[in-house]
Structure formats: structure tokens, C-alpha cells
Residue frames as qw, qx, qy, qz and C-alpha x, y, z in Angstrom:
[[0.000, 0.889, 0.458, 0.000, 0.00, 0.00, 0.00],
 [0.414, 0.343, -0.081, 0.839, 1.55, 3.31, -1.22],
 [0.264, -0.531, -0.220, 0.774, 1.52, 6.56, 0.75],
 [0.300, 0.834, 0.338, 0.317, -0.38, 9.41, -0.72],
 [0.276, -0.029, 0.005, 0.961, 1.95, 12.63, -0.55],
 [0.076, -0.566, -0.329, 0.752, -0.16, 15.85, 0.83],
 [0.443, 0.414, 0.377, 0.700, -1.59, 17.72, -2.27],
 [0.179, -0.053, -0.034, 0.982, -1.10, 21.54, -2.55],
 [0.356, 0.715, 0.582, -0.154, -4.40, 23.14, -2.26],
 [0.324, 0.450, 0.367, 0.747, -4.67, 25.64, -5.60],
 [0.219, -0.859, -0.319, -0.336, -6.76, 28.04, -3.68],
 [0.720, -0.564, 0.076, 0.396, -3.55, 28.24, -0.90],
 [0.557, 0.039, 0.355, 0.750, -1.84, 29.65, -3.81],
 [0.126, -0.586, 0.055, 0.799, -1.48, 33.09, -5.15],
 [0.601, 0.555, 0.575, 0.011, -3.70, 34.08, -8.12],
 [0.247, 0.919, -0.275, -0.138, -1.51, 37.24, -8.96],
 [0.162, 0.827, -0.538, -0.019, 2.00, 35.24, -8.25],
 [0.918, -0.014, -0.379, -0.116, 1.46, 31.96, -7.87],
 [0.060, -0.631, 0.577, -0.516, 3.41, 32.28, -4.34],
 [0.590, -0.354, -0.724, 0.050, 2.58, 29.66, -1.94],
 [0.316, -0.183, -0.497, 0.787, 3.39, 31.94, 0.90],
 [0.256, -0.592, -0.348, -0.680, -0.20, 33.13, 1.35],
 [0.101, -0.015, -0.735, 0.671, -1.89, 33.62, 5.12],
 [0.021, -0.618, -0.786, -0.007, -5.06, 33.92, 6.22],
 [0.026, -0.534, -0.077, -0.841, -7.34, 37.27, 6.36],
 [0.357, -0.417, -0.781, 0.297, -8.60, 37.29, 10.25],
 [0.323, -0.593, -0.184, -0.714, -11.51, 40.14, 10.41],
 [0.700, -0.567, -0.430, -0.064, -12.59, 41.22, 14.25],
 [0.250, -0.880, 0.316, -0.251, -11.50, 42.92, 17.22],
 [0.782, 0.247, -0.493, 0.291, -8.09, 41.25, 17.59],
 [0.795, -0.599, 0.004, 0.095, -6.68, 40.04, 20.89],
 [0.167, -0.843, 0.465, 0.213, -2.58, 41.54, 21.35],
 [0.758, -0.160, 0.630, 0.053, -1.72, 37.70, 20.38],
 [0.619, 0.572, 0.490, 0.223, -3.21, 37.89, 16.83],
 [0.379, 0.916, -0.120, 0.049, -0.98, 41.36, 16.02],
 [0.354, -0.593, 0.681, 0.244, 2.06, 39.53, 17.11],
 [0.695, -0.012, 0.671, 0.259, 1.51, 36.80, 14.69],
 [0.448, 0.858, 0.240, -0.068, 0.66, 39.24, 12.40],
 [0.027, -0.820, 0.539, 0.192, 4.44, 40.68, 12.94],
 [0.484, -0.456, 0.732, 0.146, 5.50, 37.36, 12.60],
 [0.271, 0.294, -0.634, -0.662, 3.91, 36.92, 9.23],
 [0.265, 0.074, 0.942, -0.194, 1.90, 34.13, 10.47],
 [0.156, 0.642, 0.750, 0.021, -1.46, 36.06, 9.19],
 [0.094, 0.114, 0.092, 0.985, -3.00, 39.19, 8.14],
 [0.007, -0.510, -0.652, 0.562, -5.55, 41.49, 9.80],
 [0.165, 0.431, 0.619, 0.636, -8.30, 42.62, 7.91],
 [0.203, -0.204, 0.145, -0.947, -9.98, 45.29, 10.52],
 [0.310, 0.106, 0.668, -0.668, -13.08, 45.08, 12.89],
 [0.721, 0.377, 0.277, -0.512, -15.94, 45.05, 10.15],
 [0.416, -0.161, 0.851, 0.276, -16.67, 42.51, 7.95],
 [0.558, 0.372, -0.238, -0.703, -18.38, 42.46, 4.60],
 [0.828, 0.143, 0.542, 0.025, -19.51, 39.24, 2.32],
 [0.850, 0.514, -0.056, 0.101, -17.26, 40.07, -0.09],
 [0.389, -0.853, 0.342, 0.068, -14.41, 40.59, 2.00],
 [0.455, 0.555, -0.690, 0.092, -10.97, 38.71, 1.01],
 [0.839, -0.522, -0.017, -0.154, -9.92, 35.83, 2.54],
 [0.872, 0.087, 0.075, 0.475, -6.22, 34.86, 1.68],
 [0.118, 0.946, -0.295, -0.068, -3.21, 37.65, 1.18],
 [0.827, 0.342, -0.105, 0.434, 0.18, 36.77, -0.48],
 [0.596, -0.722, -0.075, 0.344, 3.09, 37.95, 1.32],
 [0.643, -0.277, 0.356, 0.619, 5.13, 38.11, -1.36],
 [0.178, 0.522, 0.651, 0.522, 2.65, 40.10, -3.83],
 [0.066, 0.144, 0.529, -0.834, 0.64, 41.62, -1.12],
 [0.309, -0.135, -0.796, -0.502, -2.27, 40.16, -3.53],
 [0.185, -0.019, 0.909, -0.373, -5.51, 39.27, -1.62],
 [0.552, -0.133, -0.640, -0.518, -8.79, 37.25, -2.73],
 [0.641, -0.203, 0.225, -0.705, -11.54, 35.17, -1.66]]
């Protein structure tokens, strides 16, 4: 029995730069925690209100973000 190997999700990629190094978009009054990982690249804050067409993803390396 083989071993499946992990596949890349396409949507985890960058649609401007085909980066992998995307992060989430985390919307809401953010606890001190969530703007350190923000320094630490971990994620990206998207501000207190939220819309339904809001972004979810952002490219670090582009600064790109989508739904």
C-alpha cells in the first residue's frame, strides 16, 4: 500500500503570483496575540468590520488578496 503525498491546495496559492506563501485574512477585534503573529507573518488582519465580499487569503510576497 503506497503513501499518498499531501496535495497543494490551488486556492492556498497566489492568483496574482502563484506564491505559496499566502496567510489567512482574520476580520474582528483582535486580541494583542493575533498582532504579534501578524508581525511574525503568520497572518493578516483585515480590521473590525466585515463584509460578504471581503478577502480571505493575502500573499506575502505580492501583497495580492482574494476570496
Amino acid at each position: 500500500m503506497s503513501k499518498m503525498m499531501p496535495r497543494l491546495s490551488r486556492r492556498r496559492l497566489c492568483p496574482t503570483c502563484r506564491s505559496a506563501r499566502t496567510v489567512p485574512i482574520i476580520y474582528g477585534n483582535p486580541p494583542t496575540t493575533l498582532f504579534e503573529a501578524e508581525a511574525r507573518g503568520e497572518l493578516r488582519l483585515g480590521g473590525c468590520i466585515r463584509g460578504p465580499d471581503d478577502p480571505k487569503r493575502a500573499c506575502l510576497d505580492c501583497g495580492a488578496d482574494w476570496r
